[in-house]
C-alpha positions as CSV (number, residue, x, y, z in Angstrom):
1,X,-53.2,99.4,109.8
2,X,-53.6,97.6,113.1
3,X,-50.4,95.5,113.8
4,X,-52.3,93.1,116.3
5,X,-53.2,90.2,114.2
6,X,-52.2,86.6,115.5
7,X,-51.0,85.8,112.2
8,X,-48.5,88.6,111.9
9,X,-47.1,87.9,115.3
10,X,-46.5,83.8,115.2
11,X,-44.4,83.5,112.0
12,X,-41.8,86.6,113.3
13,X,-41.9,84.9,116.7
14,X,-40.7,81.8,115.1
15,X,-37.6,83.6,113.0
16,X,-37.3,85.2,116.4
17,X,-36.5,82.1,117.9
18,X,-34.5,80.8,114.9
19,X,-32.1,83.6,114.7
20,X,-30.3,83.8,118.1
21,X,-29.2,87.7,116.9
22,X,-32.8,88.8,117.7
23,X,-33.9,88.9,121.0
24,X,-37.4,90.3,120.8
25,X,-40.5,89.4,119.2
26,X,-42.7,91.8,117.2
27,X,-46.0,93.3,118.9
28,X,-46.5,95.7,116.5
29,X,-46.5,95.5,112.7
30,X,-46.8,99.0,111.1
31,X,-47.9,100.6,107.7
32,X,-48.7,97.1,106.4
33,X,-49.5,97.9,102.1
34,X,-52.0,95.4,100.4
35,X,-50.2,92.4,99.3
36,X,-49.8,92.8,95.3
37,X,-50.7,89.6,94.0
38,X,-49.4,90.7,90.7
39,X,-46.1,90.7,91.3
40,X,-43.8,88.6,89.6
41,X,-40.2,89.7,90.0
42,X,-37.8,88.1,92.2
43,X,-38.0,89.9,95.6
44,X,-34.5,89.6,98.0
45,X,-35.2,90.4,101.7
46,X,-32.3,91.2,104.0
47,X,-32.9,91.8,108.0
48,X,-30.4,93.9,109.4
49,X,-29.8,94.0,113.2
50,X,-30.2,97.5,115.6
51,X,-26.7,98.1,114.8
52,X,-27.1,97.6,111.0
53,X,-25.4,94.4,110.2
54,X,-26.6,92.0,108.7
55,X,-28.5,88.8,110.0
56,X,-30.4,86.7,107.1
57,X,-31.2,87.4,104.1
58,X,-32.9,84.8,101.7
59,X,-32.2,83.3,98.2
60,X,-33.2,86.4,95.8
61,X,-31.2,88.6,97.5
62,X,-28.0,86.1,97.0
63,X,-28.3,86.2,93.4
64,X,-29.4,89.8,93.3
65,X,-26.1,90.8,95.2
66,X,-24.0,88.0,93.6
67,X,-22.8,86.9,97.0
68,X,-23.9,84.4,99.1
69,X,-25.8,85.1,103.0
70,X,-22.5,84.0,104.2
71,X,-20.6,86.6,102.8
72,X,-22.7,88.9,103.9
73,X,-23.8,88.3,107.3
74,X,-22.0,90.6,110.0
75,X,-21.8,93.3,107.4
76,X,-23.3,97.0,107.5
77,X,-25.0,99.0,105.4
78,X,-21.6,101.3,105.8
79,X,-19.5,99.0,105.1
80,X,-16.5,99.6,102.6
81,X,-17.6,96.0,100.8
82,X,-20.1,97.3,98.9
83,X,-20.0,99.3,95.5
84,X,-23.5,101.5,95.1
85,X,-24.2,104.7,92.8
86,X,-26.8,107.0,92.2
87,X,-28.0,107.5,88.6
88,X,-25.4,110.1,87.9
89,X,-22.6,107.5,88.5
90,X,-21.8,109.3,91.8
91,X,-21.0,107.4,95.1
92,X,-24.4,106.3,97.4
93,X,-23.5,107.3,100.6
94,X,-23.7,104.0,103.0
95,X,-25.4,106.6,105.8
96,X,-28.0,107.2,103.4
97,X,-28.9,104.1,102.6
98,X,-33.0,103.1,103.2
99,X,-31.9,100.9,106.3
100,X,-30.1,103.0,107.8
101,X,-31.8,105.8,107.7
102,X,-34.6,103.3,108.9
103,X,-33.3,102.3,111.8
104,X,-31.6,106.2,112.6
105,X,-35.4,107.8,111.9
106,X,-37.8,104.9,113.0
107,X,-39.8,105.4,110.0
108,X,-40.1,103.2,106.9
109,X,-37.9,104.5,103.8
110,X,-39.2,103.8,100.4
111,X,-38.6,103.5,96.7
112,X,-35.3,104.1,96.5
113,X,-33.4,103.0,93.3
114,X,-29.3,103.1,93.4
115,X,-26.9,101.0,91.2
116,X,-25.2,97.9,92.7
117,X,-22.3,96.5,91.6
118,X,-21.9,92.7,92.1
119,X,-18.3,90.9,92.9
120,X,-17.3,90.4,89.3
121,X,-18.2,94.2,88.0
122,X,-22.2,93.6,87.2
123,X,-23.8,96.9,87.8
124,X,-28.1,95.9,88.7
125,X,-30.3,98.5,89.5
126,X,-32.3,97.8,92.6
127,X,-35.5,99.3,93.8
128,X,-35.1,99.3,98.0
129,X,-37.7,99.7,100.7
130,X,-36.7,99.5,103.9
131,X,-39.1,98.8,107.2
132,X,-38.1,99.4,111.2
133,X,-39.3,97.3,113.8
134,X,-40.0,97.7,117.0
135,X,-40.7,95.9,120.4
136,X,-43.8,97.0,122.3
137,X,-43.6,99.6,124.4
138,X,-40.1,101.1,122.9
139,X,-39.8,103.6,120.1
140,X,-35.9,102.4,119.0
141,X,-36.2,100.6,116.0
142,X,-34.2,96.6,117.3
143,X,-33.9,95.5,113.5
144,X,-35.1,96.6,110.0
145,X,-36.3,94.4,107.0
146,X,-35.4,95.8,103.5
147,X,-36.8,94.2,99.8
148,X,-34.8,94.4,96.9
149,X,-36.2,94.4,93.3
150,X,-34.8,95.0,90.3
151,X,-35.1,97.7,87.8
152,X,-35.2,96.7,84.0
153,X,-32.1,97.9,82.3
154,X,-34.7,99.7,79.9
155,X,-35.5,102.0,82.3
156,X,-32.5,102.7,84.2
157,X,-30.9,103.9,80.8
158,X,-33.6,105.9,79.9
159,X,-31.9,109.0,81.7
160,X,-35.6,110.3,83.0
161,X,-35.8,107.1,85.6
162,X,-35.6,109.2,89.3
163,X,-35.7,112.6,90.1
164,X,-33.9,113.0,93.7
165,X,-34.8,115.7,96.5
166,X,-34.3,115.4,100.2
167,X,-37.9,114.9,102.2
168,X,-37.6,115.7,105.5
169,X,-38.5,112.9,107.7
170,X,-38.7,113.1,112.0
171,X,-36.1,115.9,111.1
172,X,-33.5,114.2,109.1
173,X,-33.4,114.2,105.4
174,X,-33.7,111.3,103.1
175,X,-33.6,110.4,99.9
176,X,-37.0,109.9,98.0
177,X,-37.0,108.9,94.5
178,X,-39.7,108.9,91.9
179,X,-39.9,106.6,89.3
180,X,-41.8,106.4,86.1
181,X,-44.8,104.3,87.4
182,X,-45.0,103.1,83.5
183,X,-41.6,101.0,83.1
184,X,-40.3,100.4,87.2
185,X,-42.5,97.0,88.2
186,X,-44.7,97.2,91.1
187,X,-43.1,96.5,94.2
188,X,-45.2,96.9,97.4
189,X,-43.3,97.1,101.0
190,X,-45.6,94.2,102.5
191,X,-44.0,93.5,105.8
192,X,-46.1,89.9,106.7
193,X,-45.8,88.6,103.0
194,X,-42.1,89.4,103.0
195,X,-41.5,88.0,106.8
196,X,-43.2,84.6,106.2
197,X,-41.4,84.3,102.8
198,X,-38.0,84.7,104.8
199,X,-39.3,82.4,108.0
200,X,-39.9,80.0,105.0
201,X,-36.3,79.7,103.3
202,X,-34.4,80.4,106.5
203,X,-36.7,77.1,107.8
204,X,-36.3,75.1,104.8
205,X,-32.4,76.0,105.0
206,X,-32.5,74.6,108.8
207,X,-34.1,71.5,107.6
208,X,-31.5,71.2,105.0
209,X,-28.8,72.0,107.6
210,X,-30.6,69.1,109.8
211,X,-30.8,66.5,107.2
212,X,-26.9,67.2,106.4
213,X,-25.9,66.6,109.8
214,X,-28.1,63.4,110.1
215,X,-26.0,62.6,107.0
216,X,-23.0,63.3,108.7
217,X,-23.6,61.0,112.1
218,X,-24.9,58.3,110.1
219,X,-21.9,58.4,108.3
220,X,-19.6,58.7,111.4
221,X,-18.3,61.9,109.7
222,X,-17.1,65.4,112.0
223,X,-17.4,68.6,110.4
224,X,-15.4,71.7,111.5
225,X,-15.5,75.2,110.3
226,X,-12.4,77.7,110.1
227,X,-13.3,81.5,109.7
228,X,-9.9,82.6,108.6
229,X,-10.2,86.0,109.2
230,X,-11.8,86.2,112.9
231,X,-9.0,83.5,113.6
232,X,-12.2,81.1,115.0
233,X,-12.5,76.9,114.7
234,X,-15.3,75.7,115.2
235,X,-15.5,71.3,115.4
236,X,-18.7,69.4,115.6
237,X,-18.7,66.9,119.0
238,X,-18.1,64.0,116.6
239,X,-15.2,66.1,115.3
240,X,-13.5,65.9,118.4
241,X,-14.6,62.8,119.5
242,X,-12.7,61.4,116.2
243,X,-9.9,63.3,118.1
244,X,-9.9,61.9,121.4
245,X,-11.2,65.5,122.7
246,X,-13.6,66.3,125.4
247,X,-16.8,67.4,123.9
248,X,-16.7,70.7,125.6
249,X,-12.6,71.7,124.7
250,X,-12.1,74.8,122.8
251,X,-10.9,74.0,119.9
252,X,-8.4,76.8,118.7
253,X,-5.7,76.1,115.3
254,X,-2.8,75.9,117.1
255,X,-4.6,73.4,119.8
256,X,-5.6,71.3,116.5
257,X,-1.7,71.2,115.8
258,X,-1.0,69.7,119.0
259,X,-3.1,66.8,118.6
260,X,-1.6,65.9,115.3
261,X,1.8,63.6,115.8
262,X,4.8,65.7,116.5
263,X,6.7,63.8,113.5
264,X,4.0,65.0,111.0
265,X,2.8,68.6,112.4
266,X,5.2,71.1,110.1
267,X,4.2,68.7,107.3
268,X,0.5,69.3,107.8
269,X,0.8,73.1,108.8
270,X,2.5,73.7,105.7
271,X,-0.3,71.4,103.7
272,X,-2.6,73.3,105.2
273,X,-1.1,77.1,104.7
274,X,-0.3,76.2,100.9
275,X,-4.2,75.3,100.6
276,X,-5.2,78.3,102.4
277,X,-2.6,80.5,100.1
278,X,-3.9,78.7,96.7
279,X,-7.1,78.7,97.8
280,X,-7.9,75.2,96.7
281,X,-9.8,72.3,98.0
282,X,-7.8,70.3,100.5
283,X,-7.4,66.3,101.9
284,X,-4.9,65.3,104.2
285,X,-4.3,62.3,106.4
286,X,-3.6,63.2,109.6
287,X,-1.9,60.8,112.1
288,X,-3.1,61.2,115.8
289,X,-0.6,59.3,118.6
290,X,-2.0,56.4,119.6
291,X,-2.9,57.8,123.2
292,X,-5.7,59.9,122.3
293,X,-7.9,57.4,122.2
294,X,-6.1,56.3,125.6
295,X,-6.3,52.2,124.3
296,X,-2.9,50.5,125.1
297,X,-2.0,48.4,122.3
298,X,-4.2,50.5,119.2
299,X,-1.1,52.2,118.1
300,X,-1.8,55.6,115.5
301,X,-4.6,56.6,114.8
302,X,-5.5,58.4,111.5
303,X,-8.2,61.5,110.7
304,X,-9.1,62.3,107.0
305,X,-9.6,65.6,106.5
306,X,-11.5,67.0,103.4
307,X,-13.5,70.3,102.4
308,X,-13.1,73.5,100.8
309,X,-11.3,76.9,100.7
310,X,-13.8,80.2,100.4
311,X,-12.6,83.3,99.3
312,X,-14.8,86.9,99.9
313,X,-15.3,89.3,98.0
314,X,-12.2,90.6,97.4
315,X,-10.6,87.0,96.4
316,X,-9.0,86.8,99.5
317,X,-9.8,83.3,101.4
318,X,-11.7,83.7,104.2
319,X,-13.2,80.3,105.2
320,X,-12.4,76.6,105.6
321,X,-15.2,74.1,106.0
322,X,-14.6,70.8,105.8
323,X,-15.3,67.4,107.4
324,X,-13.1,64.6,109.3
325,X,-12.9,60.8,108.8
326,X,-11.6,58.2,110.8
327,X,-9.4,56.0,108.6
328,X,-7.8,54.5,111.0
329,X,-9.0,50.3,109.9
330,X,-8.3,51.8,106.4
331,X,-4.6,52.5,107.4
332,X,-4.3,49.0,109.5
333,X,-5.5,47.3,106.7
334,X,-3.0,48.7,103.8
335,X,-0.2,48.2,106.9
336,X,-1.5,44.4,106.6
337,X,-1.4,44.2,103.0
338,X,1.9,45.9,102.9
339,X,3.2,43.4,105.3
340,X,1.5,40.4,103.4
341,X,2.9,41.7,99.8
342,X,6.4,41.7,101.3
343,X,6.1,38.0,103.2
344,X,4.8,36.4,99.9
345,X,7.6,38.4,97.9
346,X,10.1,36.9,100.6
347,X,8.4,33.4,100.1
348,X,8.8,33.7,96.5
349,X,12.3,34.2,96.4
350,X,13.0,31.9,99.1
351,X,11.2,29.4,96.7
352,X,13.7,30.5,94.1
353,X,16.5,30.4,95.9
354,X,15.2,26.6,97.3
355,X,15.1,25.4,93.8
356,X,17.8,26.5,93.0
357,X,19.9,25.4,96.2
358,X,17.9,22.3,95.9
359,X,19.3,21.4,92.5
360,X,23.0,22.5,93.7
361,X,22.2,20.1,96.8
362,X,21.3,16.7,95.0
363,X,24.0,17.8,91.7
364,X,27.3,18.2,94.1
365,X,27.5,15.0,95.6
366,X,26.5,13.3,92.1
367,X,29.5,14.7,90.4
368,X,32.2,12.8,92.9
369,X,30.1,9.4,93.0
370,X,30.3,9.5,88.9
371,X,33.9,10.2,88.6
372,X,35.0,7.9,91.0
373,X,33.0,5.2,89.2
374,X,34.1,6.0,86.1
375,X,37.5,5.3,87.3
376,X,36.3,2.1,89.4
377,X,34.7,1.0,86.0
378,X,38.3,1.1,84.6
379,X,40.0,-0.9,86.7
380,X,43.4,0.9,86.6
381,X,43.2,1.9,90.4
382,X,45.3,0.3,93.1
383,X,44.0,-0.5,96.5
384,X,44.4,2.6,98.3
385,X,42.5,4.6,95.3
386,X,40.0,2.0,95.3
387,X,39.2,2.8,98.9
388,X,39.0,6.1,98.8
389,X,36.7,5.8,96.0
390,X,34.4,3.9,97.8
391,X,34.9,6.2,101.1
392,X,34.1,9.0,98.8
393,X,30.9,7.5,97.1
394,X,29.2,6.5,100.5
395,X,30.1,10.2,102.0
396,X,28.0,11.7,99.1
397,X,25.5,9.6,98.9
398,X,25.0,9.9,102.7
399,X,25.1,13.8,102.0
400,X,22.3,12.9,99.0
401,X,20.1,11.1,101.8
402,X,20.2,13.4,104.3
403,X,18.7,16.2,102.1
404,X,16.1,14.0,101.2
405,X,15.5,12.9,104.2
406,X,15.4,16.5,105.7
407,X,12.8,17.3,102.7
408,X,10.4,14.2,103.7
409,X,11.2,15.2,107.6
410,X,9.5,18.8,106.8
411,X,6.6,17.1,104.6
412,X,5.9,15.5,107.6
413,X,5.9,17.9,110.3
414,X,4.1,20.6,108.0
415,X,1.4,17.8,107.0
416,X,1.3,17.0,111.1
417,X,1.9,13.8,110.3
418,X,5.0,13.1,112.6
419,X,5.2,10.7,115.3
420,X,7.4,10.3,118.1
421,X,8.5,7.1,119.7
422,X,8.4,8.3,123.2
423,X,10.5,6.5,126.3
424,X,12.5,8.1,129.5
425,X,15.6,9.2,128.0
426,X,19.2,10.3,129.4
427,X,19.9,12.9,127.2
428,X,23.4,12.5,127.7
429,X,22.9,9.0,125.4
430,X,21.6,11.3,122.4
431,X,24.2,13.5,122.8
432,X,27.6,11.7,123.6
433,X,26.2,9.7,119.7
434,X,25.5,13.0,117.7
435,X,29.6,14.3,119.0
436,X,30.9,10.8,117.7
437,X,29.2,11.0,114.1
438,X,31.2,14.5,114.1
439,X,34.3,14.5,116.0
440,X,36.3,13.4,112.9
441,X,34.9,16.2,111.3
442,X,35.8,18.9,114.1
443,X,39.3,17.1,113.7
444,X,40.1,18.0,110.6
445,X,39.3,21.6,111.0
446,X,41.3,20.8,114.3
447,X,38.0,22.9,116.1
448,X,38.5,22.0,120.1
449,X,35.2,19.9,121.2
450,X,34.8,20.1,124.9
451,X,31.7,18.0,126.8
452,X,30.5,19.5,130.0
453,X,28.0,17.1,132.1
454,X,26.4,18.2,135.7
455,X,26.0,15.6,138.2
456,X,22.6,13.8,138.8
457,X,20.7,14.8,135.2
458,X,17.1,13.4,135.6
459,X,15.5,11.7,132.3
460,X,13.2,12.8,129.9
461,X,10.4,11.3,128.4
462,X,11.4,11.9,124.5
463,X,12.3,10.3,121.2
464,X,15.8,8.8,121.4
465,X,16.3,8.6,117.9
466,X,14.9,12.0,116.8
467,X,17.0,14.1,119.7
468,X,20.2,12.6,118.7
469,X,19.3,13.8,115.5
470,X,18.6,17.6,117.0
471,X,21.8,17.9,118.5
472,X,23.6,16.5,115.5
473,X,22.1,19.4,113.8
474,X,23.5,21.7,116.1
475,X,26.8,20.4,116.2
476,X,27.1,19.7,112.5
477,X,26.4,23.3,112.0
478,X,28.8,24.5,114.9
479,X,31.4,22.7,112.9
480,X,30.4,24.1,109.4
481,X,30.6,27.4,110.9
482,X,33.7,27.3,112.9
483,X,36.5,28.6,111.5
484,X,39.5,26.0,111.9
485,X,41.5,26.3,115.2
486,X,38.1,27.1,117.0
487,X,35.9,26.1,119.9
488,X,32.8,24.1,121.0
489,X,31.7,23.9,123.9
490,X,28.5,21.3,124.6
491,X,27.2,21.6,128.3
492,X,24.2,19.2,130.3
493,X,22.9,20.5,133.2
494,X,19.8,21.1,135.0
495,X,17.9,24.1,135.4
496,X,15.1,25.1,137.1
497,X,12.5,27.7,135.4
498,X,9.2,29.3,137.3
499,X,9.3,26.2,139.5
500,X,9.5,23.7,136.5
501,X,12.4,21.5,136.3
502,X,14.3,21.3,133.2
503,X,16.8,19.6,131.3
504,X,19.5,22.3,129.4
505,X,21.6,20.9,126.5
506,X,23.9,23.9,125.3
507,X,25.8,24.2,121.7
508,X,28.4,26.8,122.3
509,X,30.8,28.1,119.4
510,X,33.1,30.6,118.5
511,X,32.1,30.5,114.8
512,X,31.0,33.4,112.4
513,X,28.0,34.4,114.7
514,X,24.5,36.0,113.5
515,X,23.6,38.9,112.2
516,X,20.8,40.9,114.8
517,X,18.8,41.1,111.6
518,X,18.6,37.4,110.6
519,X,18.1,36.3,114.3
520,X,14.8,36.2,114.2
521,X,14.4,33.8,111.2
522,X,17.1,31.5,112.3
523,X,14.5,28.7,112.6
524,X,12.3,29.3,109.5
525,X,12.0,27.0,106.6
526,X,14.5,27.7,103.9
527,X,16.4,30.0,105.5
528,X,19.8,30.7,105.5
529,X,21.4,34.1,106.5
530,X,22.7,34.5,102.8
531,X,23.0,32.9,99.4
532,X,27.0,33.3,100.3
533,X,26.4,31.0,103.2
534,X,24.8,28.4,101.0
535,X,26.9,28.2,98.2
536,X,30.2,28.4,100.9
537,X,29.1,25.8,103.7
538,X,26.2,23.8,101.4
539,X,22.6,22.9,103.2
540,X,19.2,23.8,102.2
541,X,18.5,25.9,105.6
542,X,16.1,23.4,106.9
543,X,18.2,21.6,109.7
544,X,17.2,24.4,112.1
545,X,13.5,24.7,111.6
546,X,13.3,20.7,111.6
547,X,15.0,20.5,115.3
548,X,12.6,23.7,116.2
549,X,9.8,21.6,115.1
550,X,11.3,18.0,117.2
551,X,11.8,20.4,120.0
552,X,8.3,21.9,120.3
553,X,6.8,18.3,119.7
554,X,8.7,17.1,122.8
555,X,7.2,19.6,124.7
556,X,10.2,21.6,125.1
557,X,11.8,24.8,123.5
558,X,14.8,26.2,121.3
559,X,16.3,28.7,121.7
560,X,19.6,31.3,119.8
561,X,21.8,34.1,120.9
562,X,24.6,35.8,119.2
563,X,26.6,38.9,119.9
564,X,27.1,39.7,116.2
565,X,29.1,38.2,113.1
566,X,32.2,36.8,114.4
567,X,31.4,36.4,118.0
568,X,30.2,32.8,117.8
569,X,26.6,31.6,118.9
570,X,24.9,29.3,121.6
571,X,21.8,27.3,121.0
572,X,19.9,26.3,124.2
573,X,17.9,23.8,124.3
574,X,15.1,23.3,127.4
575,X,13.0,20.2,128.0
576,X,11.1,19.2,131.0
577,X,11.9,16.5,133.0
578,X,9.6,13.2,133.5
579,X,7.9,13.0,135.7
């Protein structure tokens, strides 16, 4: 039959196209059969390339050969993959198969029936006919199209099915079988039915493939494909985007390694190899440096990656596809919430250990200004007693008010409800009245008080009243945590920062110091750098975030340095001049 019909030519031309293995379009479509409208069986197609592997093959032929086109593409006719017999149960030569000897003779080879074993051990008889084709003008065949059908199990056991003699054809012998035309089905070699059916699936599996990766972008999701045993990776461009890699780098396994954090790449590498070796699905978190994405300040970044393990046919895995996530927000946020769980787990048993210090605060002082009533009440006590009763009643109740008064002080300032009476101020006044209200104290833990004052300190506009109180704060806890026989040095100077005049007030002391650790929460609410430190030198830990406060207010800052536990501790205090 005449091979010149436009409607032969476009559909080819269009698989053509599709299938970057072919080069040529079809000009000529030979010994073209009547199209048997009859026919009901499942039909598998496979097109094999000049060099007989494989290139496409469509859905019939997958579950006819119980593999998939995957599996099979790249894969000759000679290949030791496949398991095929003859009737007799003796081996089917790969060299004599009908597309082989298609594409060796140039001329089509028909109705040829051999047994085919699938991957798990099915033996299916097929019916084959194979079909060259040619490009215009050359008589080398450039691919050939073969149709599979299968032969009821009826007749394939009826032990009359084929007789087998060799027909010579262009010189070279093939096989030609001869079934019983009463129990094989009809299965006419039509090369346009059987070449639009196959443009058909192969373009509805493109469309499929499209709609997937519209999928994909919409969902900001890379794919990336691992053929395991030709060693290749292959990563969409939003794959390596999620990477921070150029979209045209070659991506290669051990280049993937490299971009994964140094801490975490044997980690991964072994995830990775114990999935390949079990051949099991796989998801891993993979943590990128932050400079890949080459944004100062974003810190890690963090790639999900989940897919599959394939095996072949001989169990062995041969392919990893998969796709890649970024999960980076994902990762900030559960950093955020970690953080967050651990500050309210801190607040809570700061709260408990408030309450509890709280109770301990207001029951100490009660338990001297009972007794010594009781014993006022009795009226046994001479005059010395009497006044040391009463010295010892107004020392603990002064302790009482002052813990309520820093409680209401820090209602006040968190509520923003604090006001400051605001005149110029010589700090020195402040200070020389906070060392009086403790010098007796330093005296009796005979701790050394030294005062050092520069010449000529300018005034500050400020809150008399409340800055006395900050640097009794400072010096009542230099005294608590003195040991006895220690120092204290307080120094007043002026100090000029980033062409800003300032006013320096400095607590030194050679007391139990600060832990690195606790330094940063010197001057939070509550605080205290252990319960030992409470129960031992008393407080509630809010003397410190109260003068922070007062400082800040007055425009000014605070300020603590320590060389470790038992090397003492300065606290500087900064406040700008008036102008």
């Amino acid at each position: 039959m005449a091979s010149t019909a436009p409607t032969a030519l476009s559909p080819f031309n269009s698989l053509s196209r599709n299938l970057s293995s072919l080069a040529y379009p079809i000009e000529n479509l030979n010994d073209l059969e009547p199209l048997n409208p009859h026919t009901t069986s499942e039909v598998g197609m496979v097109l094999q390339l000049a060099d007989g592997c494989i290139a496409a093959c469509n859905a019939d032929a997958e579950r006819l050969m119980g593999m998939t086109a995957d599996q099979m593409t790249g894969w000759r006719s000679t290949s030791e993959h496949w398991r095929v017999v003859r009737q007799d149960g003796t081996p089917f030569p790969g060299e004599e198969h009908p597309a082989m000897v298609a594409l060796t003779t140039g001329k089509p080879c028909r109705d040829v029936t051999m047994g085919f074993y699938q991957p798990d051990g099915t033996l299916v008889w097929l019916l084959l006919n194979s079909q060259p084709m040619f490009q215009n003008g050359h008589d080398q065949p450039y691919a050939v199209l073969t149709t599979l059908m299968e032969v009821p199990q009826s007749a394939s056991l009826s032990g009359t099915l084929y007789t087998h003699e060799m027909q010579p054809v262009g010189g070279i012998g093939r096989p030609k079988t001869t079934p019983p035309h009463d129990e094989l089905p009809t299965a006419p070699f039509q090369v346009e039915s059987a070449l639009n059916l196959l443009i058909a699936e192969n373009q509805a599996l493109r469309d499929r493939t499209q709609r997937l990766q519209l999928a994909l972008e919409g969902a900001d999701l890379g794919w990336w494909d691992y053929d395991l045993e030709a060693h290749q990776l292959v990563w969409s461009t939003r794959c390596k985007t999620l990477f921070g890699a150029p979209a045209h780098a070659a991506v290669t396994y051990e280049r993937f390694l490299d971009w994964v954090h140094p801490e975490d790449r044997m980690a991964i590498d072994q995830a990775i190899q114990q999935g390949i070796a079990a051949a099991t699905d796989y998801d891993l978190e993979i943590r990128l440096p932050g400079e890949w994405e080459r944004v100062e300040g974003e810190g890690d970044r963090w790639i999900r990656l989940k897919g599959n393990v394939y095996c072949n046919v001989d169990g062995k895995p041969a392919r990893m596809v998969g796709i890649a996530m970024d999960i980076t927000e994902r990762k900030r946020m559960e950093e955020t919430l970690r953080t967050a769980r651990t500050e309210a787990e801190t607040a809570n048993r700061i709260k408990d250990e408030l309450l509890m210090t709280l109770s301990h605060e207001l029951r100490t002082p009660l338990n001297p200004i009972l007794g010594w009533c009781r014993l006022l009440q009795t009226q046994e006590l001479d005059s010395d007693k009497v006044s040391m009763a009463i010295a010892t009643i107004e020392r603990n109740a002064q302790r009482q008010c002052q813990v309520v008064e820093d409680l209401l002080d820090v209602a006040q300032l968190l509520r923003g409800a604090f006001h400051l009476q605001l005149t110029p101020v010589n700090l020195g006044q402040p200070m020389r009245a906070a060392i009086a209200t403790v010098i007796s104290a330093a005296d009796a833990k005979r701790i050394r008080l030294e005062v050092e004052v520069g010449q000529g300190i300018p005034p500050i506009r400020g809150d008399a009243t409340r800055l006395q109180q900050v640097i009794w704060n400072l010096l009542s806890n230099a005294v608590k945590f003195t040991p006895e026989g220690g120092r204290i040095v307080v120094r007043l100077n002026q100090v000029q920062k980033e062409s800003q005049s300032l006013v320096q007030l400095q607590v030194i002391d050679t007391g139990v110091g600060i832990n690195s650790a606790f330094l940063p929460h010197v001057f939070e609410h509550f605080r205290q750098a252990d319960g030992t430190s409470t129960r031992q030198f008393g407080g509630l830990g809010l003397g410190l975030a109260i003068a922070r406060h007062m400082v800040e207010l007055h425009g000014g800052t605070i300020q603590v340095s320590s060389q470790g536990e038992g090397q003492g501790s300065t606290f500087t205090i900064q406040l700008p001049v008036a102008l």
